[in-house]
C-alpha positions in Angstrom: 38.5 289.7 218.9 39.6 286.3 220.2 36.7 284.6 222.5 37.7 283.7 226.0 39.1 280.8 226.9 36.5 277.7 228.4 36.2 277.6 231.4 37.1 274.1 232.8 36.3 272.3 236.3 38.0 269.9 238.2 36.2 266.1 239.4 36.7 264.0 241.7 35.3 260.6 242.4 36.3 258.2 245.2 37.9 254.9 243.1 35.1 252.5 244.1 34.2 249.1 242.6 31.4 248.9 241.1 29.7 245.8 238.3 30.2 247.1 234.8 29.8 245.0 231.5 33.6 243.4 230.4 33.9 244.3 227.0 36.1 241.2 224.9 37.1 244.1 222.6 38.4 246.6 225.3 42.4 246.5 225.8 45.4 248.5 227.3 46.4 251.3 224.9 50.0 249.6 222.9 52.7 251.8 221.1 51.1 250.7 217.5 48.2 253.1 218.8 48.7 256.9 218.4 47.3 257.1 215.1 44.4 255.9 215.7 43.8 257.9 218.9 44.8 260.6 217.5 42.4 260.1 214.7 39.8 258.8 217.4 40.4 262.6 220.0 40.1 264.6 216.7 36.8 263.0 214.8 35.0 262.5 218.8 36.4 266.4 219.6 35.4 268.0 216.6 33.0 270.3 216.4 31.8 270.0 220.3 32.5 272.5 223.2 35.9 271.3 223.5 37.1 271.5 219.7 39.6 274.3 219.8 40.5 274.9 216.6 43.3 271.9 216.4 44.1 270.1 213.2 44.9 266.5 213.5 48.6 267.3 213.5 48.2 269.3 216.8 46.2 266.2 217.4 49.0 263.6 216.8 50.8 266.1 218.9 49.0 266.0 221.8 48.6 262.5 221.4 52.9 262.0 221.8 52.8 264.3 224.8 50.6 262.2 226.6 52.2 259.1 226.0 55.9 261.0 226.4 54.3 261.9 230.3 54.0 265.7 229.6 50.5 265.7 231.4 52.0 263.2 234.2 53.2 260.1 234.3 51.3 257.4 231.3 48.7 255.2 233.3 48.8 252.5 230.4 47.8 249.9 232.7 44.7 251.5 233.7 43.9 253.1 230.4 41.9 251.1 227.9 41.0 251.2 223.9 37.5 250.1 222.9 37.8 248.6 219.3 35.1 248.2 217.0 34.4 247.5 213.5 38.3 247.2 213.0 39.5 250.3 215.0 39.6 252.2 217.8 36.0 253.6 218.7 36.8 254.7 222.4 39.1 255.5 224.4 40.2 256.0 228.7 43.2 257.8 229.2 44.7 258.1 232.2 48.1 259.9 233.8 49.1 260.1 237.3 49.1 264.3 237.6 50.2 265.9 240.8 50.2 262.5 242.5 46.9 261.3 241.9 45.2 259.9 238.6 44.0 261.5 235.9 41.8 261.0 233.1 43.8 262.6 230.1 41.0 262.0 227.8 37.6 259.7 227.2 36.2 260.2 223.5 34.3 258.2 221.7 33.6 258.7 217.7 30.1 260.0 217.2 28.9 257.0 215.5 29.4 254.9 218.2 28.0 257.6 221.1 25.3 257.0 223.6 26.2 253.1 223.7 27.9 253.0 226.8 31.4 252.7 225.8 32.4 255.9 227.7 30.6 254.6 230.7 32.1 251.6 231.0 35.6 252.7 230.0 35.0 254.7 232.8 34.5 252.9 235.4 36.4 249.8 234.4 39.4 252.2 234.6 37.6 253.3 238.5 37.3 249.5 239.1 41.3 248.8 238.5 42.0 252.0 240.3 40.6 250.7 243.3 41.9 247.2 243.0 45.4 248.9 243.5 44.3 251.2 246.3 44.2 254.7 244.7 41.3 256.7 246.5 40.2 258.4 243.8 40.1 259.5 239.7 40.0 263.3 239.0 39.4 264.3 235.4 38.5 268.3 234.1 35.2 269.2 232.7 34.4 272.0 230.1 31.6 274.5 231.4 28.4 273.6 229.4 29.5 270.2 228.1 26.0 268.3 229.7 26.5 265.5 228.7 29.7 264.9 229.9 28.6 266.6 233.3 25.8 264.2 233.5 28.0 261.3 232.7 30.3 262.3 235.2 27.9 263.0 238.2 26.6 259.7 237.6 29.5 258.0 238.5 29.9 259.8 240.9 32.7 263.0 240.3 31.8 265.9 241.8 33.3 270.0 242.0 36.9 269.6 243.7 36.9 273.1 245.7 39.5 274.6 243.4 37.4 275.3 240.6 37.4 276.7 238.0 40.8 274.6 236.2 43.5 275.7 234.2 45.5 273.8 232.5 48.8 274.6 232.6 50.6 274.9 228.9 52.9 272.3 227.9 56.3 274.3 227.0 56.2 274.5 222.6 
């Protein structure tokens, strides 16, 4: 019997500036990258809530999509990296879906959790959001992910009114 799908929400927060800690080692995402992120969303994915089962092929794929615009148009400019140790220990990923943006994907690998990388990423990507006038940063949420939901709340997302999300399905 195959389990139910997740069930996902849909966040918004208003793009406000707020202080956050510059990071010398954060940068746009570059076309060398999707390795390395893909290697980054399968390791920080695996094994949580949101691991679905994909090997780090479906990974790489995913990975293309997003920079090829299937989940909306690539928001390079206000995505970042967060390198450490030699690679790629976080990352912000943003699109611009159904005219607003997006975050695509935040993961961090587990060794480098609960440091604020996420956090920052976050709301560095908020702060140049607002600096070109966009209102606001929607992202989805899986149901029982806490942490995330706590992260989230605290900077300030909250339930758009057209929860629960789906996702629609990138054509194969």
């Amino acid at each position: 019997m195959t389990e139910p799908p997740a069930r996902r929400f849909l966040l918004v927060a208003p793009a406000q500036r707020r202080p956050v800690r510059d990071d010398v080692l954060a940068r746009p995402p570059v076309p060398q990258d999707p390795e390395e992120l893909a290697q980054l969303l399968h390791t920080a994915y695996r094994g949580t809530i949101d691991d679905e089962g994909e090997s780090l092929d479906d990974t790489r794929a995913v990975v293309a999509q997003l920079m090829a615009g299937v989940f909306g148009d690539w928001l390079a400019s206000a995505s970042e990296v967060v390198e450490r140790d030699g690679r790629i220990a976080a990352a912000t990923l943003l699109t611009l879906w159904q005219g607003a943006p997006f975050v695509a994907f935040t993961a961090t690998l587990p060794s480098y959790q609960r440091q604020g990388l996420a956090r920052a990423g976050l709301q560095r990507a908020i702060n140049r959001l607002a600096a070109g006038d966009e209102p606001c940063l929607r992202l989805v949420v899986t149901e029982g992910n806490a942490r995330a939901v706590a992260l989230y709340e605290s900077l300030g997302f909250v339930p758009q009114a057209q929860s629960p999300f789906t996702w629609p399905r990138p054509a194969a």
